[in-house]
C-alpha positions, -999 to +999 in steps of 0.1 A: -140-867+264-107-866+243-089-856+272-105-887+294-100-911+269-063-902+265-057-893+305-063-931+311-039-946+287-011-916+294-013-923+332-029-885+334-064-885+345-060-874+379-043-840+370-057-808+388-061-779+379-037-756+376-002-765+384+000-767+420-030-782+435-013-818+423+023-808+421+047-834+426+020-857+420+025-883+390+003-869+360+003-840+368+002-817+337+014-775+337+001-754+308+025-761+285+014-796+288-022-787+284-020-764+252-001-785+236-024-816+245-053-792+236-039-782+204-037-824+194-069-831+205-083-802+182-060-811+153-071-848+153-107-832+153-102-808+122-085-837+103-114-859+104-131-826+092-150-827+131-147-789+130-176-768+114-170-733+123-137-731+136-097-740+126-067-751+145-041-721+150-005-721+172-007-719+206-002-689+220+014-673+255+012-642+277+029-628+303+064-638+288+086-603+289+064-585+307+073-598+338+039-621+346+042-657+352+041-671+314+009-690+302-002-713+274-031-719+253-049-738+225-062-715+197-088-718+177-101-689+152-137-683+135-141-694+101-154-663+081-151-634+107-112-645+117-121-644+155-094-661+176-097-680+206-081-692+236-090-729+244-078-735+277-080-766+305-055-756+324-079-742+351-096-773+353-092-810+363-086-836+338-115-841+315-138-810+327-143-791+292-125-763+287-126-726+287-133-710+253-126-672+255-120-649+229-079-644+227-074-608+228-092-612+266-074-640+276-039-622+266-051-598+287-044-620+320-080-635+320-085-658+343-119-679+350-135-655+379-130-629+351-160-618+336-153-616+294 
């Protein structure tokens, strides 16, 4: 809904998923765009104390120096147990939800046809 809400007034709502299916188009957003969009939208939620079980941590990448197309993503980690995890919307068009997968899969190369 976040992600909606602030497509419309950033001129972004029509990005695709992924980075190529609307390249060159205007809006559209690569995963460096998207984590760090992610990351806001879960920050403005943990400030208004929105977030229960869960707290804002950096954003993380893979594949950078180990010759694999770099990737970005939100991360949350589990209050209590210290579970990370990868929030991602890069796979998806603007204002689907995103992916929530714990982070030592996603640095592994997940990818949504992945099982976890």
């Amino acid at each position: 809904m976040l992600e909606t809400m602030a497509g419309a007034m950033t001129g972004t709502s029509n990005d695709k998923a992924g980075s190529f299916a609307g390249m060159g188009e205007e809006g559209q957003m690569d995963c460096v765009d998207e984590a760090t969009n992610t990351s806001s939208y879960l920050t403005m939620l943990q400030t208004d104390n929105l977030l229960k079980w869960h707290t804002v941590d950096h954003r993380v990448s893979r594949g950078i120096g180990s010759f694999q197309a770099p990737h970005f993503t939100a991360v949350i980690r589990e209050k209590g147990r210290g579970k990370y995890f990868a929030v991602g919307s890069w796979f998806l068009d603007n204002g689907e939800p995103p992916f929530v997968v714990p982070l030592p899969v996603w640095e592994k190369g997940w990818r949504p046809d992945d099982p976890f």
